[in-house]
C-alpha positions, 0 to 999 in steps of 0.5 A, a space after each residue: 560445512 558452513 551455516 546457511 544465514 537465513 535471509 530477512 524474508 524467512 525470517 519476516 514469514 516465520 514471525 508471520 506465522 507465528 504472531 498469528 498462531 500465538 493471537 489466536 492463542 491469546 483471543 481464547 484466554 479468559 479477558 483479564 490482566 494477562 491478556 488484556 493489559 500485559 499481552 495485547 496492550 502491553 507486549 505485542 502493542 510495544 513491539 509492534 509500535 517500536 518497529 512501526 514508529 521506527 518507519 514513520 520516523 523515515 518516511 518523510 526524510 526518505 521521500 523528499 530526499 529520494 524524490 529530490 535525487 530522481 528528479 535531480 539525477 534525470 538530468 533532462 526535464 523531458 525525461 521527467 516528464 516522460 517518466 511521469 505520464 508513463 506511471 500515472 497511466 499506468 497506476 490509473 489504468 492498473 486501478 481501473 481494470 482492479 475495479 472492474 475485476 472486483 465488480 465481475 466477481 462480485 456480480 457472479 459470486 454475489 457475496 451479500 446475498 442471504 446474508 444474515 444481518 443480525 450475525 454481523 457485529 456492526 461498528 459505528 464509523 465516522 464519515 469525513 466530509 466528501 472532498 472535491 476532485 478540484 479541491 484535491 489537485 489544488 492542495 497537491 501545492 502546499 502553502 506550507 512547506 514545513 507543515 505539510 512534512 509536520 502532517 506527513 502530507 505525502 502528495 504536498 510532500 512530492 510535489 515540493 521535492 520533485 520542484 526542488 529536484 527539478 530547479 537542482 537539475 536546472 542549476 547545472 554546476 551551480 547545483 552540484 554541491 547541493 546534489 552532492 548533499 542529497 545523495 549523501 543524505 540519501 545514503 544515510 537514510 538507507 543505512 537508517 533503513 537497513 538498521 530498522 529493518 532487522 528489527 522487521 520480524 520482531 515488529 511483525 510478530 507483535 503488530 499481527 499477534 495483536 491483530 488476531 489477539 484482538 479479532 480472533 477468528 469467529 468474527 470473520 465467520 459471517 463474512 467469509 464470502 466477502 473476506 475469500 472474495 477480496 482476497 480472490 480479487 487480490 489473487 487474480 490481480 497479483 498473478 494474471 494482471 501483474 504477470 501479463 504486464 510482466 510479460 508484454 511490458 518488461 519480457 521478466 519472470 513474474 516468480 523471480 520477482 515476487 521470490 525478491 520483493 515478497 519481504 516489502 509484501 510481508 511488511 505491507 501485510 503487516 503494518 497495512 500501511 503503503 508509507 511505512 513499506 515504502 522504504 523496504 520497496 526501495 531498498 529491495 528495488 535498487 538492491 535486489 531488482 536492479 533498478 535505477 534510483 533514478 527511476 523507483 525514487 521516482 514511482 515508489 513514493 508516488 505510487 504509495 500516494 496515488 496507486 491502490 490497486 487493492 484497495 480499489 479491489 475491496 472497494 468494489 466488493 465492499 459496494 456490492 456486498 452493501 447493496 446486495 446485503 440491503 436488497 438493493 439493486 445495482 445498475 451497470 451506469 452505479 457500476 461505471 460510476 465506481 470504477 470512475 470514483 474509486 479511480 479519481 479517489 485514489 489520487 491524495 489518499 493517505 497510505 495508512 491503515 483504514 485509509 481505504 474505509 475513507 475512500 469506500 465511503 467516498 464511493 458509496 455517496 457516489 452511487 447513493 449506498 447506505 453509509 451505514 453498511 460501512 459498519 457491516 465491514 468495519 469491524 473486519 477490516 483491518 484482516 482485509 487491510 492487510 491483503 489489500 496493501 499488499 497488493 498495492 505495494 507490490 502494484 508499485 514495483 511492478 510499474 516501477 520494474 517495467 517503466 525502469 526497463 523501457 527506459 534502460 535504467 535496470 541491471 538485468 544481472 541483478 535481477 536475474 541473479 
């Protein structure tokens, strides 16, 4: 009888796992060589940062590239546009409605309430500069092509590509050649991917093993009602929201496709970081979801700029979990002031770890919150992080899988296969 292969997705929750158990393991070792220098900062940092590295490494290429061929490969400018309303309706509304879920629960559980302040170890965080609305849609245009993929500038980095996409696809014959180029280059940056992604459980064992190794499990202690709430928040959002859009939208088995994109959601958990998932997401998109490349070339690298479901989630917990830990009272016009800052705040902001701690200190300053209580949350943040990237990865697939089936870019044999 042949033996059964076991697939990337077990392989990644089995690593999961056990990076998990072993950093608990290690957090109760006595500090020293052992487990401060060779453990933490030696193993589990090396392999985590080899597997994470290796994905930055393509993320740029792959972006621009792949945004170059959507664009391109739509053939109809019209098309584009409409592709482009649909996703930025639906990752606006989907961040909205995240919000106003969070605030709901947040409200009725009240997770700052009698807490015990001196039971928290605070961290010092640095605040970046608020940045204007205006500000952020003007420097969408990069005035350096070069230096924003140097940066990594995700949102200056898409809208090149999708000019350079567009200005192709106005070419006619006269672009093919370059066409032709992309969509070989594109070809190899996926085999890139592939050859990276069997190193994924490795990277995962190490990148959790150090997380837990570092946090432990007593830190969460005190903040177990803001932890169990965020992560109730993600819950609610991945099954009723995500399951009625699924449902209304796109007529498709919600479990068929969390059974297929659940790898890309054990990445995202891992890294904490929307970018460094966004190839896993094509990948499994294209091969396991039968989408169109045309269409997630299109909304998964946009979706990982503009699109924070989760995050948006921890940012109203996190608002009311400061306000009611300092006693301060938080009206419905503050509440509706969040669901609008947080909304506009996810636009620009960087799929990396702790980029949510950024856009939370844009929502505090909106609605007058100590600044200081970022500092409650802080030092738990990253087990939170991961969650919530989660989430939006997968908010990206799902406005992907329903836009790709309303316009007849989905092979429903692939999917339900």
């Amino acid at each position: 009888m042949e033996k059964r292969k076991i697939g990337l997705t077990t392989k990644v929750l089995i690593a999961l796992g056990v990076g998990l158990v072993t950093g608990i393991l290690v957090y109760n070792l006595p500090a020293g060589t052992l487990k401060d220098t060779i453990l933490i900062n030696g193993l589990f940092q090396f392999l985590g940062q080899v597997f994470l590295r290796g994905i930055m490494m393509l993320v740029v290429p792959l972006v621009f590239v792949s945004l170059v061929n959507g664009a391109a490969n739509m053939g109809d400018v019209k098309k584009l546009g409409r592709v482009g309303s649909k996703t930025i309706v639906f990752y606006m509304s989907t961040t909205a409605v995240a919000i106003i879920i969070s605030l709901v629960l947040g409200v009725f559980f009240k997770p700052g309430v009698g807490l015990d302040m001196g039971a928290i170890q605070t961290v010092d965080v640095t605040i970046n500069q608020k940045i204007p609305l205006v500000q952020v849609l003007y420097e969408m245009i990069p005035n350096n092509v070069v230096g924003a993929m140097a940066s990594g500038n995700m949102l200056q980095i898409i809208v090149f590509a999708l000019f350079t996409g567009i200005g192709l696809s106005l070419l006619g014959e006269k672009g093919q050649y370059l066409a032709s180029f992309f969509q070989k280059l594109n070809d190899l940056i996926m085999k890139l991917v592939e050859i990276v992604m069997l190193f994924a459980p490795i990277g995962v064992f190490g990148l959790i093993a150090k997380t837990f190794a570092t946090l432990g499990y007593t830190a969460l202690l005190p903040l177990m009602k803001y932890v169990g709430l965020v992560y109730l928040a993600l819950l609610i959002q991945a099954t009723v929201v995500y399951g009625s859009l699924f449902k209304v939208f796109a007529n498709l088995s919600l479990r068929k496709f969390y059974k297929k994109f659940s790898p890309a959601m054990f990445v995202a958990f891992s890294t904490a970081s929307s970018g460094a998932t966004i190839p896993f997401s094509l990948d499994i998109c294209e091969k396991k979801l039968g989408i169109s490349k045309d269409i997630s070339s299109f909304t998964i690298p946009l979706g990982a700029t503009i699109n924070m479901d989760g995050t948006a989630m921890m940012q109203g917990i996190a608002s009311l979990f400061i306000a009611q830990a300092y006693g301060i009272e938080m009206t419905l016009p503050m509440m509706l002031t969040i669901v609008l800052t947080a909304t506009l705040a996810s636009i620009g902001t960087a799929g990396v770890p702790g980029a949510g701690a950024i856009m939370l200190s844009m929502v505090l300053q909106s609605v007058g919150l100590p600044l200081e209580g970022l500092g409650l949350i802080m030092g738990i943040d990253r087990l939170v992080d991961m969650g919530r990237t989660s989430i939006n990865v997968t908010g990206d697939a799902v406005c992907t899988s329903i836009i790709a089936k309303s316009e007849n870019a989905m092979d429903l044999e692939v999917f339900n296969s």
